[in-house]
C-alpha positions in Angstrom: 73.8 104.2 75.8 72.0 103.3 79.0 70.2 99.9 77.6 73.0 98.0 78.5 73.8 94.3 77.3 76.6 94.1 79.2 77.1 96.6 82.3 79.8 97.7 84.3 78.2 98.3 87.4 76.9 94.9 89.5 76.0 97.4 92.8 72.4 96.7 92.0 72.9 92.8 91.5 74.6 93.0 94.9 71.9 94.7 96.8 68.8 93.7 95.6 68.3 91.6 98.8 69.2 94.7 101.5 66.8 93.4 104.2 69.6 91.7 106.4 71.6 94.8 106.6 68.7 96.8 107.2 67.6 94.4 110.1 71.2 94.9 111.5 70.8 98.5 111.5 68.1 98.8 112.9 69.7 97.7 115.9 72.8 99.7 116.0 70.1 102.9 115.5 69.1 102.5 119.5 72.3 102.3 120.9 73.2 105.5 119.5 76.6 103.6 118.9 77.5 105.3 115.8 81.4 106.4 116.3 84.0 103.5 117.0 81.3 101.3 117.8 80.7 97.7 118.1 80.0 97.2 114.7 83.4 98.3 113.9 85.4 96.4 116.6 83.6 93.5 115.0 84.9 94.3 111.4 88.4 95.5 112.3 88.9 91.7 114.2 87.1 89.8 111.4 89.2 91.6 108.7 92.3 91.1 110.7 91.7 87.5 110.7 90.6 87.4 106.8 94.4 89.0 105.9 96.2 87.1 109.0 97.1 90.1 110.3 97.6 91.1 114.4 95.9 94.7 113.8 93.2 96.2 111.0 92.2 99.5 111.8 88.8 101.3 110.1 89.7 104.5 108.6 87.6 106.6 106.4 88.5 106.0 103.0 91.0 104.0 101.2 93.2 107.5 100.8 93.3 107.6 104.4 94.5 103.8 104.6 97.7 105.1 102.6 98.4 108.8 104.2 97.7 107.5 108.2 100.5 104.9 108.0 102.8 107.6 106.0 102.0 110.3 109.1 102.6 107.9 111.9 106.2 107.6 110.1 106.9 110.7 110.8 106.9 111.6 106.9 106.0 115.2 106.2 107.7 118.4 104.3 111.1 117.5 102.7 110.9 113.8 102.6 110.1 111.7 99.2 108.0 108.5 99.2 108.9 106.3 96.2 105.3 104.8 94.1 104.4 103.4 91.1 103.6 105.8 87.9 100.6 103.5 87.0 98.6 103.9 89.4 94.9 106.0 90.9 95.5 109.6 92.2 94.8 108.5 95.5 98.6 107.0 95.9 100.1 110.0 95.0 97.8 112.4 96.4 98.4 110.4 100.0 101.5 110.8 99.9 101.2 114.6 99.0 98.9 115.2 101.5 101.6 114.6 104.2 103.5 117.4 102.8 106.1 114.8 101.3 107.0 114.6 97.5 105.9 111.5 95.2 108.4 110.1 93.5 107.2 107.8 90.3 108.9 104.7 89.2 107.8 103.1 85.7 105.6 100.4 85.3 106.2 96.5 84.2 105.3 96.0 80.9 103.3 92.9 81.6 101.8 93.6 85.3 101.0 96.9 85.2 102.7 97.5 88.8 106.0 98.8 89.4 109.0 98.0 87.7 111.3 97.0 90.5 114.6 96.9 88.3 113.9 100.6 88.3 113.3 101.0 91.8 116.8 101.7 93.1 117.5 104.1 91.0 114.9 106.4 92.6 116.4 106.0 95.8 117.8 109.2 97.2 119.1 110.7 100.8 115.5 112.1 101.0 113.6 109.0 100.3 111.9 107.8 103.4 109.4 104.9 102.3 108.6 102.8 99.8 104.4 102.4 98.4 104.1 99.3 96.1 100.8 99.9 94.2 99.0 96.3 93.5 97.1 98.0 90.9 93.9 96.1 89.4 94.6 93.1 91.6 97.6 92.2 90.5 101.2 92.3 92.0 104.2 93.6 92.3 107.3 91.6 92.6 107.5 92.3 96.8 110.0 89.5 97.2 112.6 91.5 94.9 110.8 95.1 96.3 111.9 94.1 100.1 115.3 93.6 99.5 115.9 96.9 98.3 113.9 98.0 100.7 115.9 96.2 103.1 119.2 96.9 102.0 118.6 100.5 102.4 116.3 100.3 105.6 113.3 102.2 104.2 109.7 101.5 105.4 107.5 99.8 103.0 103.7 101.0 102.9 101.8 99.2 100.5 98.8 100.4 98.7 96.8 97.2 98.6 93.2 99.3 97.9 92.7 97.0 94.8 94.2 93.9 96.1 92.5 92.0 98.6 93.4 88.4 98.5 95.9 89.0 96.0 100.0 87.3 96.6 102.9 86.9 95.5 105.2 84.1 96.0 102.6 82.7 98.6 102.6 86.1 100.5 99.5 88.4 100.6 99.2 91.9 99.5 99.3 94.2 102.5 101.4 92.0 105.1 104.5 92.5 103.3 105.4 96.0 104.8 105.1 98.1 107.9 101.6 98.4 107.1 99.3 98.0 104.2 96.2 99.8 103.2 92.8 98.3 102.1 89.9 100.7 99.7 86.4 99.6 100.9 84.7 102.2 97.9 81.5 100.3 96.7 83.2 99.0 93.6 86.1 97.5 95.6 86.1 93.4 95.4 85.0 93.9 99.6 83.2 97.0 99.3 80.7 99.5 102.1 78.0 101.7 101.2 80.4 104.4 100.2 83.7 105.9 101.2 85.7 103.7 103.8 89.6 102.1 104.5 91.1 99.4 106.3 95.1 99.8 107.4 96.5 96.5 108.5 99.9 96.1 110.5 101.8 93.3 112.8 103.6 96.2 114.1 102.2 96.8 117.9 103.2 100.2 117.6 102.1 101.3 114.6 98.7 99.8 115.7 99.1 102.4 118.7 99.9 105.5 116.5 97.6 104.8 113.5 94.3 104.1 116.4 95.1 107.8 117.5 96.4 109.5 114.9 92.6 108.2 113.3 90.7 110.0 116.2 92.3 113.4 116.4 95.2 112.3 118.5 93.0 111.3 122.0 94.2 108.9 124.0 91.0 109.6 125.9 88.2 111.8 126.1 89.8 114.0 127.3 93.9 113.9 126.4 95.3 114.6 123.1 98.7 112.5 122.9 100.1 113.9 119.0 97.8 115.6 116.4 95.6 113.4 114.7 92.6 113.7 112.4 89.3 112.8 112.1 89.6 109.3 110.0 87.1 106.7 111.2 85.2 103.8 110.2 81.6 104.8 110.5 79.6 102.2 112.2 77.2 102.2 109.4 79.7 101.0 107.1 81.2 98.1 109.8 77.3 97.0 109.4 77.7 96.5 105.7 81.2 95.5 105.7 80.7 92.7 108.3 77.2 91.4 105.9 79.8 91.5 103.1 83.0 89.7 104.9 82.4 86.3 104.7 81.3 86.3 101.3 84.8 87.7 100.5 86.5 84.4 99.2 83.9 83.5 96.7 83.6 87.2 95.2 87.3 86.5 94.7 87.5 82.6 93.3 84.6 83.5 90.8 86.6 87.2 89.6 89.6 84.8 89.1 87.3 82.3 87.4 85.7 84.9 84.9 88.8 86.2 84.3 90.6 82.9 82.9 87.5 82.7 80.9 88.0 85.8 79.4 91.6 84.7 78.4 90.6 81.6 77.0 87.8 83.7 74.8 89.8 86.8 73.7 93.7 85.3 74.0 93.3 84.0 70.1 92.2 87.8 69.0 94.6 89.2 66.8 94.9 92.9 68.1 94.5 91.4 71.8 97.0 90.9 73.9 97.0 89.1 77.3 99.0 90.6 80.1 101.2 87.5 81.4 100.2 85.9 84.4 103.5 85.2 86.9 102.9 81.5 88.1 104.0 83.1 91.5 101.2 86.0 91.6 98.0 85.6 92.6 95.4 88.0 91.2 92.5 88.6 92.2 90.8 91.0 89.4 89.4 94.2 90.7 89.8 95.3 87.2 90.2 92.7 84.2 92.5 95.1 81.9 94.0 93.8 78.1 95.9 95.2 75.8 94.3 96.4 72.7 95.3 97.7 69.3 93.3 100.3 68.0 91.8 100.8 72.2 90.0 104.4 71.0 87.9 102.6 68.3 87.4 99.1 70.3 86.3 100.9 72.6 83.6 103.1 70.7 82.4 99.8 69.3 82.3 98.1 72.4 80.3 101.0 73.9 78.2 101.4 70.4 77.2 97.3 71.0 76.2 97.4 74.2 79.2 96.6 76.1 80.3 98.7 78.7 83.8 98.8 79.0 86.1 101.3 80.6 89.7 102.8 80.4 91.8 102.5 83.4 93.8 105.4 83.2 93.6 106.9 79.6 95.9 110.0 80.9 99.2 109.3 83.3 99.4 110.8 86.4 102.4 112.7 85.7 101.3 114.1 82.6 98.0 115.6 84.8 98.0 119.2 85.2 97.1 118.8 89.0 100.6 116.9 89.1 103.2 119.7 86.4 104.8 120.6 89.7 106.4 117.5 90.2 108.4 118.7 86.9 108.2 114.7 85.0 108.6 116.0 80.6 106.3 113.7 79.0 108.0 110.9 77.7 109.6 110.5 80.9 107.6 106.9 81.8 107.6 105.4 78.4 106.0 101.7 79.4 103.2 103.8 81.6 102.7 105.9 78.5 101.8 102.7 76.5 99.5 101.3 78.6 97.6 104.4 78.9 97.2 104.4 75.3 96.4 100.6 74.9 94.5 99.2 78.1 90.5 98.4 78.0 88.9 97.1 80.9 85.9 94.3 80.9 83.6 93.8 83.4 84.3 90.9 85.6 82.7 91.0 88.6 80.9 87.9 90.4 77.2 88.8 89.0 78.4 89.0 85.5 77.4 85.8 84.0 78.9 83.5 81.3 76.4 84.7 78.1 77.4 88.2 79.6 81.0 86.9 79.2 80.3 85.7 75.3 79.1 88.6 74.2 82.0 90.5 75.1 84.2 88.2 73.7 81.7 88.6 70.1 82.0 92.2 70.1 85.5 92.3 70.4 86.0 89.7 68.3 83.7 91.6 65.6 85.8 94.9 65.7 88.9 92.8 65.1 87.3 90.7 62.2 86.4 93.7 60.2 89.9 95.5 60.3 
């Protein structure tokens, strides 16, 4: 169905006013300042700022915001690097793409992030860092996470891609660690013209490593310090990212605010069930994700009427084929399992509006009423 009543997409809504980004580029096009330029100095400082961070550096994508920190670590060939199992491919493909081995830890049943009771378990002599996943906007339980983390002196990189703005216990996603890494992709709650990443870090020297090992290594024109690769902001995207930054906040209160209205609309649905909402988490909704009975055929309805909702993620990593090698017999991350096979997602970006809102709440409520 293309005649959408309710979309999942807002990108058009977004830009349908392009002309002050268009205005802006037209002056970086002169300088020829297109490679670690201005634009991005700008971005990195203002998003710095935004997080309360000392250091944001611009990377390429929000992959590269999880494998750069991973590499300046030192973490390659032998090592393990302990994620979530609920989580994008990106994580786990980061962490691959050093040469080190993922290591999956189930989910929480409510909060879709990792279950930190599990945690220790998957500690072993090989482990050498720790990637939190704040999945959909939400939060894991850092405070609890650090400890661990702590106790056995391992280096936490958090993947904060979907969780800008979010917290726990009055802490925000991505300062809780070593360093933390930001997704810019277009359907990101901050969001570029395409693929982008933002690493953020108090740690000086971090700073240092992560700024060369994103521009092959240099320290100079004409010195290569370590082997780096070729991981930077382009200043096309700093343009766009620094027309988007300020409007940051409210793209985040009104998420929060759609989503509690979606709670209040489908929390009386027999068949529905609300994850729970931790007084001490705040989240910030890059995806609005319930748990359905039935999903498959809500889901056919909901597309059949008009409604464009989505499943976020209908097959588990570790049961992928691209991921067998990892050697995980199904079964193996029974809570992950469950919310593949009961999640549906619901738009609830800024642009959506309230009548939007209803008739999402209708349809679902109309699948439900006829069972």
């Amino acid at each position: 169905m293309t005649n959408w009543k309710v979309r999942y997409s807002y990108l058009p809504q977004q830009f349908a006013d392009t002309s002050e980004i268009f205005e802006a580029l037209k002056r970086l096009v002169p300088t020829g300042d297109f490679t670690l330029g201005k634009p991005v100095a700008e971005f990195e400082e203002r998003f710095a700022k935004m997080i309360g961070v000392k250091h944001a550096i611009g990377v390429g994508s929000g992959t590269d915001a999880l494998k750069l920190p991973l590499k300046a670590l030192g973490i390659g060939h032998g090592d393990e690097v302990i994620t979530a199992a609920n989580t994008f491919i990106a994580t786990v493909g980061a962490i691959a793409e050093t040469g080190a081995t993922p290591v999956l830890v189930d989910c929480d049943p409510d909060t879709f992030c990792m279950d930190v009771s599990k945690l220790e378990a998957a500690i072993t002599p090989r482990t050498k860092a720790i990637m939190p996943v704040q999945i959909t906007g939400e939060v894991t339980d850092m405070t609890a996470l650090m400890k661990i983390a702590e106790k056995h002196k391992l280096p936490v990189v958090e993947d904060a891609c979907q969780g800008i703005f979010s917290e726990c216990d009055g802490k925000r996603s991505g300062t809780w660690g070593v360093a933390g890494g930001f997704s810019l992709h277009p359907l990101k709650n901050l969001n570029v013209w395409g693929d982008a990443g933002v690493v953020v870090t108090n740690d000086d020297e971090m700073n240092r490593k992560l700024r060369l090992i994103r521009n092959h290594g240099m320290r100079n024109r004409d010195e290569i310090e370590i082997l780096g690769c070729n991981s930077r902001l382009d200043s096309v995207q700093a343009v766009v990212g620094n027309w988007l930054i300020d409007q940051t906040h409210d793209i985040t209160e009104k998420r929060i605010s759609n989503a509690a209205y979606y709670d209040a609309g489908l929390g009386g649905i027999k068949g529905i069930r609300i994850p729970a909402r931790p007084a001490n988490h705040k989240r910030v909704y890059h995806l609005y994700m319930v748990f359905a009975e039935d999903r498959d055929a809500l889901m056919s309805h909901c597309l059949d009427n008009g409604v464009e909702a989505k499943v976020h993620y209908p097959i588990p990593l570790y049961q992928q084929d691209g991921l067998k090698h990892l050697g995980y017999a199904p079964g193996t991350f029974p809570v992950t399992d469950i919310h593949a096979a009961t999640v549906i997602s619901f738009p609830v970006d800024q642009h959506i509006s309230r009548a939007e809102q209803d008739i999402v709440i209708e349809t679902v409520k109309s699948f439900y009423a006829k069972r």
